[in-house]
PADO-169683 format. One record per residue (C-alpha): x, y, z; residue in one letter; residue number from 1. Coordinates in steps of 0.5 Angstrom, whole numbers, always signed. Example, Ala and Ser with C-alpha at 12.3 -4.5 7.8 and 13.67 -1.06 7.14 Angstrom:
2
<r <+25 -9 +16> "A" 1>;
<r <+27 -2 +14> "S" 2>;
REM end
This chain:
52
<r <+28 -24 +68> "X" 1>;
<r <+31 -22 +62> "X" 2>;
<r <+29 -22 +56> "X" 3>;
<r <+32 -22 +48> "X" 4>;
<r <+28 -19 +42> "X" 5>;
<r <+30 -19 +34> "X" 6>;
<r <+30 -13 +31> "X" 7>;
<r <+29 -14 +24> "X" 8>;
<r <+30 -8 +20> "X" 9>;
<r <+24 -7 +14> "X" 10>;
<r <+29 -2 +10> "X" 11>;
<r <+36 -6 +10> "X" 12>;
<r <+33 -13 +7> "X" 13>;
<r <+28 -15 +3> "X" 14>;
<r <+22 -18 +6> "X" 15>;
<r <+23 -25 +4> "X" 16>;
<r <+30 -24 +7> "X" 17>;
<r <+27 -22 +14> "X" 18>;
<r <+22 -27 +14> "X" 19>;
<r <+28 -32 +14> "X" 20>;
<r <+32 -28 +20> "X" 21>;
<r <+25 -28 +24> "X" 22>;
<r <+25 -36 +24> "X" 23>;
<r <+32 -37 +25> "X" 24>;
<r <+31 -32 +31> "X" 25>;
<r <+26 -36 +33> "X" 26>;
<r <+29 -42 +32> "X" 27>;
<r <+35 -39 +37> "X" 28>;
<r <+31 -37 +42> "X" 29>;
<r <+29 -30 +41> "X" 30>;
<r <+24 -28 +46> "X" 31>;
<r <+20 -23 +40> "X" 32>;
<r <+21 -21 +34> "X" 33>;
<r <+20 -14 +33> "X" 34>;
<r <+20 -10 +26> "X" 35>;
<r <+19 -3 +24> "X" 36>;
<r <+12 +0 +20> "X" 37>;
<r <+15 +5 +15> "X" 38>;
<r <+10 +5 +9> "X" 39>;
<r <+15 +6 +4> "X" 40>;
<r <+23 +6 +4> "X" 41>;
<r <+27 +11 +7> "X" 42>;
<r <+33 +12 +2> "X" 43>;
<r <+31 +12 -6> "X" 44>;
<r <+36 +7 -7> "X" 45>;
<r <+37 +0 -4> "X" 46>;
<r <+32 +0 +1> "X" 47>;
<r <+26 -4 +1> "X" 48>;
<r <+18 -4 +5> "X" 49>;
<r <+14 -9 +6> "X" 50>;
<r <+8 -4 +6> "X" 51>;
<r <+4 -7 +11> "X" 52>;
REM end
């Protein structure tokens, strides 16, 4: 069986944003959702980190 995941991106949206595409993710049937563990962004600018 195939299955689809979500990839949200930690460095490309603010935390909040990705909650949001999590749940609609969900919503639409996404399988899982999946996220990255950077501690701290990648770029010093535009970048976010949920610092988990």
């Amino acid at each position: 069986m195939i299955k689809f995941g979500y990839a949200a991106q930690q460095e490309q949206h603010h935390p909040l944003a990705l909650l949001s595409h999590a749940r609609l993710a969900e919503k639409a049937g996404f399988d899982s959702i999946w996220s990255s563990d950077h501690f701290h962004p990648w770029a010093d600018k535009n970048a976010h980190s949920a610092f988990a």
